[in-house]
C-alpha positions as CSV (number, residue, x, y, z in Angstrom):
1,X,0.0,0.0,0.0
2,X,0.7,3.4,-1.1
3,X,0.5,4.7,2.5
4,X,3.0,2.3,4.4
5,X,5.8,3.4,2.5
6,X,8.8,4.4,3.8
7,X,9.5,8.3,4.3
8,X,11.6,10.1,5.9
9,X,8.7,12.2,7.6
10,X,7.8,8.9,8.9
11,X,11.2,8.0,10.3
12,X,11.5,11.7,11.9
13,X,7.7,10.7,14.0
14,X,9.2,7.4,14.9
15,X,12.3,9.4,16.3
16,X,10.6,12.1,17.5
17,X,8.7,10.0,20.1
18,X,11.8,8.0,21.3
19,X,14.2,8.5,25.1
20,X,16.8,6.4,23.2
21,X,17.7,4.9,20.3
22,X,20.6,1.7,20.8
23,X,22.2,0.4,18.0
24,X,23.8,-2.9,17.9
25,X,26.7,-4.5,15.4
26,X,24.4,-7.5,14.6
27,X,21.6,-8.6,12.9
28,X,18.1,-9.1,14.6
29,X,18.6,-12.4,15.0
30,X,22.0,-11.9,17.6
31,X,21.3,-8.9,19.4
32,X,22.5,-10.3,22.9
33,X,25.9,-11.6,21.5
34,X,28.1,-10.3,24.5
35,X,30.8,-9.2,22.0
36,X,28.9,-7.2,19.5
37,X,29.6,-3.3,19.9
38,X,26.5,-1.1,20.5
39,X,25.6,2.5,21.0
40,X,23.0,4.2,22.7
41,X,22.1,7.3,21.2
42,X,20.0,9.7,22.9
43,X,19.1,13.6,23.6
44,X,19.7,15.9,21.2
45,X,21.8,13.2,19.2
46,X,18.6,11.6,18.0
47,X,18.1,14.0,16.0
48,X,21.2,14.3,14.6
49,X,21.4,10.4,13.3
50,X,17.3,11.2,11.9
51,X,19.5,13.5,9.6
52,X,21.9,10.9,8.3
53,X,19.1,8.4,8.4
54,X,16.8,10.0,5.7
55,X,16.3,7.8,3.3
56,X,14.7,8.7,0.0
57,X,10.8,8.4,0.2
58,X,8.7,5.8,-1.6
59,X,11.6,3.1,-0.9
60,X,12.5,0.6,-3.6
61,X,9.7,-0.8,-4.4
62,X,11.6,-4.8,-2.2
63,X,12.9,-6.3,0.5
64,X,16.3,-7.4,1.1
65,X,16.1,-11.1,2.0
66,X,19.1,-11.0,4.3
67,X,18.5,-9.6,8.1
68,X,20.3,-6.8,7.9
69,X,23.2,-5.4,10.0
70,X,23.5,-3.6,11.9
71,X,20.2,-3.1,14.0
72,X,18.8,0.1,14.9
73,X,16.4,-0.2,18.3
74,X,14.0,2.4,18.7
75,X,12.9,2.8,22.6
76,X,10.1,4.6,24.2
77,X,10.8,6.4,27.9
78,X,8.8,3.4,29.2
79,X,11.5,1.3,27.6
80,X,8.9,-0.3,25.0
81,X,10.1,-1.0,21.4
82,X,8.6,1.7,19.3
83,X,10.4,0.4,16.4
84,X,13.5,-2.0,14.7
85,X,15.1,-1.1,11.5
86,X,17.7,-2.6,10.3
87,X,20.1,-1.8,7.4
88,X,20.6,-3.5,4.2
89,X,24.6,-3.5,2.6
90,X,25.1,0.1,4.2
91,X,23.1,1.4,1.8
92,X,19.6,0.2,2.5
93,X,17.0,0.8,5.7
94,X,14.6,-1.9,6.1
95,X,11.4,-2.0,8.7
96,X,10.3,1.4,8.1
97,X,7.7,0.5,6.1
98,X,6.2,-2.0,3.3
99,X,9.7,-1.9,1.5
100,X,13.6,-1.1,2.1
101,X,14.6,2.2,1.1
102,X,17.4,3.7,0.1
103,X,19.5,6.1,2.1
104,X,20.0,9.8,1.0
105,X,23.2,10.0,2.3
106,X,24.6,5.7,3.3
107,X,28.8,7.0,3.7
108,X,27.5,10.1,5.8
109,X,25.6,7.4,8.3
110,X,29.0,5.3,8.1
111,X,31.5,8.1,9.3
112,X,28.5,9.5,11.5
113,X,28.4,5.6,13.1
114,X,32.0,5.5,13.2
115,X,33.0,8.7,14.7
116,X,31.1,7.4,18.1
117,X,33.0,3.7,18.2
118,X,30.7,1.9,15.3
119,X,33.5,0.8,12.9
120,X,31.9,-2.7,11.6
121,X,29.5,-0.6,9.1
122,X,32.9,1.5,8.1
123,X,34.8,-2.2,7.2
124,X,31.6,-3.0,5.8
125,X,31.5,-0.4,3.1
126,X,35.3,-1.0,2.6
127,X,34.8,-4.8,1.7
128,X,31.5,-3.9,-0.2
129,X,33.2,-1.6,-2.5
130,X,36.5,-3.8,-2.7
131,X,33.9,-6.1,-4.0
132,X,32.0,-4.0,-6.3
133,X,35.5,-2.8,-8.1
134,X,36.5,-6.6,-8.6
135,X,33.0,-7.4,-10.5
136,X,33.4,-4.2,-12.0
137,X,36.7,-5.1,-13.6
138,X,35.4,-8.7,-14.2
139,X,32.9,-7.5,-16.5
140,X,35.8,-5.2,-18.0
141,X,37.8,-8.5,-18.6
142,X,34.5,-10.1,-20.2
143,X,33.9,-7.3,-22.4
144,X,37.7,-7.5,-23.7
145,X,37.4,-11.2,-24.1
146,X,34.7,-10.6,-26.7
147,X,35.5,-9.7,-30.6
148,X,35.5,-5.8,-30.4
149,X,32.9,-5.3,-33.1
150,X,30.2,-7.0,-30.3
151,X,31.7,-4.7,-27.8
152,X,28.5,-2.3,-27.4
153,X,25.7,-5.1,-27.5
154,X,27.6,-7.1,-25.1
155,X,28.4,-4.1,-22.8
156,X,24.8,-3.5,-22.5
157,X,24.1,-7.4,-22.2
158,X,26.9,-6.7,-19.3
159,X,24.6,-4.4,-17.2
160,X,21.6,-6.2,-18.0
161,X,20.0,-3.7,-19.9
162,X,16.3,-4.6,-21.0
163,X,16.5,-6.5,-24.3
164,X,20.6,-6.1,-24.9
165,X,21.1,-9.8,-24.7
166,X,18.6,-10.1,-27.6
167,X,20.1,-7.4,-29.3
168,X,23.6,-8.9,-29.0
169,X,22.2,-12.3,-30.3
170,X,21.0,-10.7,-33.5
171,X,24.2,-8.7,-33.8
172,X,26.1,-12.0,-33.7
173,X,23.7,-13.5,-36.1
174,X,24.4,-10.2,-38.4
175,X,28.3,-9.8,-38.0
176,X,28.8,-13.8,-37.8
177,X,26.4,-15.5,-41.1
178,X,29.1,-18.3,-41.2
179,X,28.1,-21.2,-38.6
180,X,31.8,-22.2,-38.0
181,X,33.2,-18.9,-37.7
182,X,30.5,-18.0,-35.3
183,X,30.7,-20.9,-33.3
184,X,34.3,-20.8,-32.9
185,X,34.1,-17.2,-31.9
186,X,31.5,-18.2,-29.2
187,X,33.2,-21.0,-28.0
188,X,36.3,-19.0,-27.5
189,X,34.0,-16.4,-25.3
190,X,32.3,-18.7,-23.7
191,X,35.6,-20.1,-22.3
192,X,36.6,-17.3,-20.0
193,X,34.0,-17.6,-17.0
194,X,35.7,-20.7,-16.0
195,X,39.2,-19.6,-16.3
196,X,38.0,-16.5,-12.7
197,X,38.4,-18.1,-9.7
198,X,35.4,-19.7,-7.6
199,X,33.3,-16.7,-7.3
200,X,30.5,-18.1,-9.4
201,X,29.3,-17.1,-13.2
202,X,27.6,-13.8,-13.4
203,X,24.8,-14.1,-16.3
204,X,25.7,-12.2,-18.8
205,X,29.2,-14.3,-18.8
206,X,27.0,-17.5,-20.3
207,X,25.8,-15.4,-22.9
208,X,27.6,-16.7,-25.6
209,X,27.0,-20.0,-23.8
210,X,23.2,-19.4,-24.3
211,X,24.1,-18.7,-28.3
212,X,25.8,-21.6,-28.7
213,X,22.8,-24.1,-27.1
214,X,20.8,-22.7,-30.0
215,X,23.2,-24.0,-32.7
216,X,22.7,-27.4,-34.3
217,X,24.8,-30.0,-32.7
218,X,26.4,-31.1,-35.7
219,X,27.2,-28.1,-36.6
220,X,29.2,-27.5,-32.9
221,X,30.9,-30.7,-33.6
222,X,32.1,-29.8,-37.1
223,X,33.3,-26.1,-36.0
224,X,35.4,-28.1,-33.5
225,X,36.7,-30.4,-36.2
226,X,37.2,-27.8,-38.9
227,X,41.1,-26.8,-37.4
228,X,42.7,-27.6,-34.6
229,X,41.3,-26.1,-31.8
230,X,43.2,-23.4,-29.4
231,X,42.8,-23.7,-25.6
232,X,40.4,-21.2,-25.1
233,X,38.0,-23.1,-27.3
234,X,38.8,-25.9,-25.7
235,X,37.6,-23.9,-22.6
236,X,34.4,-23.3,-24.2
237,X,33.8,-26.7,-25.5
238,X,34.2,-28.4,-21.8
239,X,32.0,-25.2,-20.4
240,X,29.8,-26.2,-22.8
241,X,29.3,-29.8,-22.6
242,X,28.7,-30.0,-19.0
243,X,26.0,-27.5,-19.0
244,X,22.8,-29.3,-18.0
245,X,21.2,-28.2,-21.1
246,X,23.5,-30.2,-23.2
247,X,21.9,-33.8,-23.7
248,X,24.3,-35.4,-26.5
249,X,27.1,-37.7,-26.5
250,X,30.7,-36.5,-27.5
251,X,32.3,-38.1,-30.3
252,X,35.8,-39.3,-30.0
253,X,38.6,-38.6,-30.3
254,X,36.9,-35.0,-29.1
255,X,35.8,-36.3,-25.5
256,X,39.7,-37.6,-25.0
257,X,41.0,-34.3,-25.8
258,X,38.6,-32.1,-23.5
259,X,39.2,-34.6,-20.7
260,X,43.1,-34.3,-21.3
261,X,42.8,-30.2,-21.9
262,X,40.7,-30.4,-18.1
263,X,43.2,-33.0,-16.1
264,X,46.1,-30.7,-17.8
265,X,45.2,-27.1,-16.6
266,X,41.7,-26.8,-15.8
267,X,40.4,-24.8,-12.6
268,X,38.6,-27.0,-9.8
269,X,35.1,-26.7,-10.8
270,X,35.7,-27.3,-14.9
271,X,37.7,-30.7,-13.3
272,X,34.7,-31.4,-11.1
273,X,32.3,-30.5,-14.0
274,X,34.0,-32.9,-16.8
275,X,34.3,-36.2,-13.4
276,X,30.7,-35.8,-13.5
277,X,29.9,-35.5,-17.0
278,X,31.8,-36.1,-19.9
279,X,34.9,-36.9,-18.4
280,X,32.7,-39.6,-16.0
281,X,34.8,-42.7,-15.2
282,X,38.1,-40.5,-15.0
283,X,40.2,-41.0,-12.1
284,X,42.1,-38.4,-10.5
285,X,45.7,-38.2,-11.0
């Protein structure tokens, strides 16, 4: 409903009728862990954190499905909750109303927190944007492991744009008429989400995955067959093959080479991946 969502008029009442407000470096679900730091804000200071905890009004429209952390307490004079919010990757306030919503100002709460002895949500931010600079320059390695022709459609695909991904398979389609020339471009692409550590597969990454699931099978087989193929095809191929999508057998001598290319200098997951698919039956050296 229109009317329960989050505001910051609504968080200033909230505030306004509160003795203290105590906030605790956990989530709702460990607020009496003896070692988590807290603060107890009250007086004239509960005004001051309503400033830094305005949040833009309407909300996002969701709810985080994590906990939150850390936990704001809202406490009446007679010591009864008034309310619990709770906040969502430093950026995010959630139990103010039918939705999170987004904080004006999420750094300005982080130095405000850690200027009085709160320095989780500080290390928090730190590690959140660590993190958001290595997907960042993932998707910057992605982008440059594509043919630079695709770069536009596939940088749009990268930020999941509406309809990019449909865009970039009809640019392909366009730029790539030949099947074994597009396939072996593909496969070559599709080979570098394995090749990036264990930190999962984005989506856009098995995009040209996707593509090449649409091609005939024979004519996947006979791109492979047509020269020798390089390692990053290779790459692709065993990506390819133990995707659960893929229902047909691998001719030999193709299968040998794949499982030899894996036991020689694949990561730990395309080794798991081929030992229980392709590569079944293969013992471990």
């Amino acid at each position: 409903m229109q009317g329960d969502a989050p505001t910051t008029a609504r968080l200033e009442r909230i505030l306004a009728r509160a003795a203290e407000v105590v906030i605790v470096e956990a989530g709702p679900d460990s607020l009496d862990r003896p070692e988590a730091a807290r603060l107890v804000v009250s007086g004239a200071e509960i005004a001051d954190l309503a400033r830094v905890l305005a949040v833009v009004d309407g909300g996002i429209g969701d709810r985080c499905r994590c906990l939150g952390w850390p936990t704001i307490l809202v406490n009446g004079a007679d010591g009864s909750r008034i309310a619990q919010w709770a906040l969502h990757h430093q950026q995010n306030l959630g139990g103010l109303g039918s939705c999170d919503a987004e904080l004006r100002d999420g750094p300005a709460l982080t130095e405000w927190l850690a200027e009085r002895g709160l320095t989780g949500s500080r290390e928090v931010a730190r590690l959140l944007a660590e993190q958001e600079a290595e997907r960042e320059a993932r998707r910057a390695r992605w982008l440059a492991a594509g043919p630079k022709k695709l770069l536009w459609a596939a940088d749009l695909t990268s930020r999941r744009e509406f309809g990019a991904e449909e865009r970039l398979v009809a640019l392909v389609a366009r730029l790539y008429p030949e099947p074994v020339e597009r396939i072996r471009m593909l496969l070559a692409w599709a080979g570098f989400p394995p090749r990036q550590g264990d930190s999962g597969r984005p989506w856009h990454e098995l995009a040209p995955q996707r593509m090449l699931l649409a091609e005939p099978v024979e004519s996947i087989f006979a791109a492979l067959a047509a020269e020798p193929p390089t390692a990053a095809h290779l790459d692709g191929a065993a990506e390819l093959f133990t995707d659960l999508a893929w229902k047909h057998e691998i001719p030999e001598p193709l299968r040998s080479r794949l499982v030899a290319h894996v036991e020689a200098s694949g990561s730990k997951p395309m080794k798991f991946r081929m030992r229980h698919g392709y590569g079944a039956g293969v013992t471990p050296p």
